[in-house]
N, C-alpha and C positions, 0 to 999 in steps of 0.2 A: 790080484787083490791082496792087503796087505791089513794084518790088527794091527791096531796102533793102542798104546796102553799111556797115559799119564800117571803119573804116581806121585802124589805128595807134592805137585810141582808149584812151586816158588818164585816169585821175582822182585826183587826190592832193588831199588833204584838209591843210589848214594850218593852225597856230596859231602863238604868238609862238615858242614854241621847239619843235614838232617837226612832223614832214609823215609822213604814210602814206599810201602807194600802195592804194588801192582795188581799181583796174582799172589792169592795168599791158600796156600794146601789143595791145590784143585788134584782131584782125581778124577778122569776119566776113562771108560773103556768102550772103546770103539769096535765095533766087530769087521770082521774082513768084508768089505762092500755096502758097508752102511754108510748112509747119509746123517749125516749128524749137524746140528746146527746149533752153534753158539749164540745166544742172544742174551741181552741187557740194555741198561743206556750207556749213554755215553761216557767213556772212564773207568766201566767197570774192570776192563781187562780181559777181555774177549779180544784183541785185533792183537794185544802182545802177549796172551797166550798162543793165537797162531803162527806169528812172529818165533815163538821157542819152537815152534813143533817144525818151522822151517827152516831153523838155522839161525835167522836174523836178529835173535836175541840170545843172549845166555842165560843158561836158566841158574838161578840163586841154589835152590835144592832142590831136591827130588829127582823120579829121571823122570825119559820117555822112552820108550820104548817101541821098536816097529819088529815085528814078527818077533817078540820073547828078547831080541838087540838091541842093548840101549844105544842111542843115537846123541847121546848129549852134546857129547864130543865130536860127533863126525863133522864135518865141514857140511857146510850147504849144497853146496854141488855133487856131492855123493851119497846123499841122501834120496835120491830118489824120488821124490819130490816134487809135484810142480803148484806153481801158485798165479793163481789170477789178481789182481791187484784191482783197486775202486776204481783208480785213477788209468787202467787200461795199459798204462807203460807200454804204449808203441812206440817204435823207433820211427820218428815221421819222414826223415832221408829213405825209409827204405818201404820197399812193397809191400803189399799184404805178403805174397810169394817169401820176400825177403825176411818179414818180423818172423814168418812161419817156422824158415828152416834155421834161423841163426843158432837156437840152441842144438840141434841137432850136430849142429856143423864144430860149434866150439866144444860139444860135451861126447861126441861119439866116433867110430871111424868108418862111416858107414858113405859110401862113394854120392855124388852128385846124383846120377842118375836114382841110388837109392831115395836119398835125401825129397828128389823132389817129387818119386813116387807118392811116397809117404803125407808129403806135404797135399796133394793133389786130391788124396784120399779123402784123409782129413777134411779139406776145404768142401768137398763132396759131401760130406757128412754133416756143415755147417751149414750149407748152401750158399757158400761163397766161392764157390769154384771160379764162376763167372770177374769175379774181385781180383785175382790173384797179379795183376799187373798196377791196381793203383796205389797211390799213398793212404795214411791214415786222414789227411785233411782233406783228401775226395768222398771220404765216405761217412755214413750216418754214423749215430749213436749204437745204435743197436749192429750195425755191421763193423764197428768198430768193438762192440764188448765179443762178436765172433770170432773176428780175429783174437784176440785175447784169450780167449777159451781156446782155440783150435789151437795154438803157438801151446798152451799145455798138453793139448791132446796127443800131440806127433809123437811127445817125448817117451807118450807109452809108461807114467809112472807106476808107481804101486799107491801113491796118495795125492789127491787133489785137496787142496789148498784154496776158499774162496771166500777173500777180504770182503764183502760188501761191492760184490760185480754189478750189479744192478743199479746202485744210489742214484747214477747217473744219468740215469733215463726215464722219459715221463710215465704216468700213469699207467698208461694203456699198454704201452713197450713195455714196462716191468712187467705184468701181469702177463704177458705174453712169455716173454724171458723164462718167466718160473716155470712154465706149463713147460716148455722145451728142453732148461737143464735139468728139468725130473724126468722127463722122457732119456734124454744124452746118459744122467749118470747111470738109471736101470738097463740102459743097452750093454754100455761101456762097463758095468759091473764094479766101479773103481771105490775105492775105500773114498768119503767126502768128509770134511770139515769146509763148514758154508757160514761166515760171519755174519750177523748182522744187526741192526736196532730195531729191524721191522717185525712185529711177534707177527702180522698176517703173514709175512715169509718164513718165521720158524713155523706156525700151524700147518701152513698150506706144503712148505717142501719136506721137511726133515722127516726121518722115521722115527726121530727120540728129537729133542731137544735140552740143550742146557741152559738155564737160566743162571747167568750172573751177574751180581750187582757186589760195589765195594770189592771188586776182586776177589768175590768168595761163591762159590758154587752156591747156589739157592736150592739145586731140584733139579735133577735130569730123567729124562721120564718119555714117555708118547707123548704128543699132543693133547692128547685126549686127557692123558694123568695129568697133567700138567692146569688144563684149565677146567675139568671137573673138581680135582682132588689137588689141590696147590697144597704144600708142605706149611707157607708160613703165608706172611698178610704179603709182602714184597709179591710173590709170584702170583698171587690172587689178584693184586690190584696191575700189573705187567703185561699180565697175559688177560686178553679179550678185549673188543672193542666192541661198542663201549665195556670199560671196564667195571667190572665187580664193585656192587654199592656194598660200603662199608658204613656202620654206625659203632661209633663208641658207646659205653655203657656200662650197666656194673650187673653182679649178681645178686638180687633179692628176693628169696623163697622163690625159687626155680623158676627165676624170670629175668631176662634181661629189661635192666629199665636205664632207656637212651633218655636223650633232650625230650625226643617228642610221644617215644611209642613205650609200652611194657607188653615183650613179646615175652610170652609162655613156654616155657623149656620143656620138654618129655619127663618124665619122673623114670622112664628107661636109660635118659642118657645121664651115663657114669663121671660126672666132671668131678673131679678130686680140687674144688676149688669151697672155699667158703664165703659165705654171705660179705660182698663189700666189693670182692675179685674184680678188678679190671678185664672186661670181656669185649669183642667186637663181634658183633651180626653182620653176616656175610649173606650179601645173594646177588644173582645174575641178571641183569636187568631181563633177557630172555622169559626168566622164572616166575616174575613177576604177573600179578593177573589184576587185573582194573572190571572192575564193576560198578552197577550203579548203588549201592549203600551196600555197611560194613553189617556183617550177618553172623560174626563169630570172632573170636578173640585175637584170630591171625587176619583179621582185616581192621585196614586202620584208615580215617579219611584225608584224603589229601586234595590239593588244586593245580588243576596241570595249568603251569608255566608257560611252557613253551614247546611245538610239535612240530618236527623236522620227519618229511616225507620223502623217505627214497625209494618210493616205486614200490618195492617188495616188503618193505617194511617200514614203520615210523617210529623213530625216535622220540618217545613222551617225557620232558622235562617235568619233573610234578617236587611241590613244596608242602611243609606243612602250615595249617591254617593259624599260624601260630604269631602274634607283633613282634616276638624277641626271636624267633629263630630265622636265621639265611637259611637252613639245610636242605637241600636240594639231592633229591636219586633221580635215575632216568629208569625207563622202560622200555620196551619194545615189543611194537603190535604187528600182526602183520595185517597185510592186507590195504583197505582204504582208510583214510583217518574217522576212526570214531568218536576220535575227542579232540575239543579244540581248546587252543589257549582259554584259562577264564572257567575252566566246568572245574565244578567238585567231584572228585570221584572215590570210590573206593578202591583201594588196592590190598590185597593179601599176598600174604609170604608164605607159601606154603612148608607144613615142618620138612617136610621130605628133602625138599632143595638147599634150606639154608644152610650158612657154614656158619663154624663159630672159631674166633679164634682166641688164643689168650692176648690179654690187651696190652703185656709186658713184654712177654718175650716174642708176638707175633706167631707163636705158633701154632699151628690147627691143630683143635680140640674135635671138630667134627666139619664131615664134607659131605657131598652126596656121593652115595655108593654108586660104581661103575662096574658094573658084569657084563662080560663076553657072552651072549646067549652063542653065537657060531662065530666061527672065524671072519663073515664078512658084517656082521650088525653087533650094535653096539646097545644095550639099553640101559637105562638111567632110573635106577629106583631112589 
């Protein structure tokens, strides 16, 4: 197991006349055998940040660092290293056996009989044992990203490296995939960086995740901090599906007044902002609570739209009753549908949940508080 340290780290891309910021001051610090998971959309700079940490790129400024040694400079192949790739990069001439042992063979001196011990093991640990004679075009999706993991696993690194392993496989096989590389990396004990777009894959694998957008660190944090308590509006609206309903609006005698609603502010909470301020109301469609009429100032009335039923829960589309407004939030009930397209109903926002953020600079002014009552529960005041 190996820390791995970012610092200050840079990448900017040049040509004769123009330069783009890739990765712009990312710091991170990974601890020895943490899973950590980059995520953003698309461009942000998550695949050519792990790209610098591999070798594959040069980094502009800053360093990185693995055990306290910075690695800027080192070649890729000495670095220790191993990376899983989206695209699986198997060699299709040769075996599963063969893709397994090739780096061992070109990067080590370690004899055939070692070689394919090793390999054997491994494939035993993937459940491909049975594989180890055919090509990459006899076999599935999913036994194809095994192989690709286990060809890292031989080499025995100090850091795994994983581009977006997963993209490539359906539903049901990704979802399975997750359960199995969180089980592989807490065996295997190995430092991770695990790329990806999918936030249900950063919530569900990483022990921390980083949130990047614009090639700029947003928030790295648990899960938990991350979509309880988001730093700015980016990571609020990023993280959760469905995502966090946002209203714009302004501040007037400690009340935000949007298009359609004037929700009431705490005369406790401290905003160092003046009557006029650009504010946004933040909440969780989760948070959200539907009744049959509005009974208090934090209920306001709305008409549900549209109601998508997944079994465990439903998805409530709701609008306000209003000719000039589109704005539309969702909910979510569980259970059997109690409301159907076409009903009016109430809905409240309770103060306790809401967030608020500043409507300029995006950044949160207030979230819902998150306390550890024990090490295994989590509660939500």
């Amino acid at each position: 197991m190996a820390h791995l340290e970012l610092d200050d780290v840079t990448k900017e891309y040049q040509s004769d006349e123009t330069s783009v910021i890739a990765v712009d001051d990312v710091s991170v610090d990974v601890a020895s055998g943490e899973f950590l998971v980059l995520v953003g959309p698309s461009g942000c700079g998550k695949s050519t940040t792990l790209r610098m940490i591999a070798g594959l790129e040069d980094v502009s400024d800053g360093h990185i660092r693995l055990d306290e040694q910075a690695i800027d400079d080192v070649p890729t192949q000495e670095r220790d290293i191993a990376m899983v790739f989206q695209s699986y990069a198997l060699y299709p001439h040769k075996s599963v056996h063969g893709n397994m042992s090739f780096g061992l063979e070109e990067s080590t001196n370690l004899s055939s009989a070692e070689i394919t011990e090793t390999v054997e093991e491994v494939a035993a640990l993937m459940g491909i044992d049975n594989l180890l004679d055919r090509k990459p075009g006899e076999l599935s999706g999913g036994q194809r990203q095994r192989v690709a993991l286990g060809r890292a696993i031989v080499r025995d690194p100090e850091v795994f490296l994983m581009d977006e392993p997963l993209s490539n496989l359906d539903a049901k096989l990704r979802a399975d995939m997750r359960t199995e590389l969180q089980h592989l990396q807490q065996r295997l004990g190995v430092t991770t960086v695990y790329v990806t777009h999918d936030q249900t894959e950063a919530m569900t694998m990483g022990d921390r995740i980083a949130v990047l957008n614009k090639g700029e660190l947003q928030q790295i944090g648990t899960p938990l901090e991350c979509y309880h308590q988001p730093e700015n509006l980016f990571v609020a609206g990023f993280i959760g599906e469905p995502s966090m309903n946002c209203f714009d609006g302004r501040l007037e005698d400690c009340s935000i007044v949007t298009e359609n609603i004037q929700y009431p502010l705490s005369p406790d909470l401290d905003l160092d902002h003046q009557d006029g301020a650009s504010l946004v109301l933040g909440i969780r469609p989760e948070d959200i609570r539907i009744g049959k009429r509005a009974t208090n100032e934090t209920e306001f009335e709305a008409m549900v739209t549209l109601v998508e039923p997944m079994g465990n829960e439903n998805i409530v589309h709701l609008g306000f009753d209003s000719a000039t407004s589109n704005e539309e939030f969702v909910a979510t009930t569980e259970g059997m549908p109690a409301v159907a397209s076409g009903d009016r109903v109430a809905v409240e926002f309770p103060e306790r949940v809401v967030h608020l953020f500043d409507g300029t600079t995006g950044a949160a002014l207030k979230n819902r508080r998150l306390t550890f009552t024990d090490r295994s529960k989590a509660q939500l005041l």
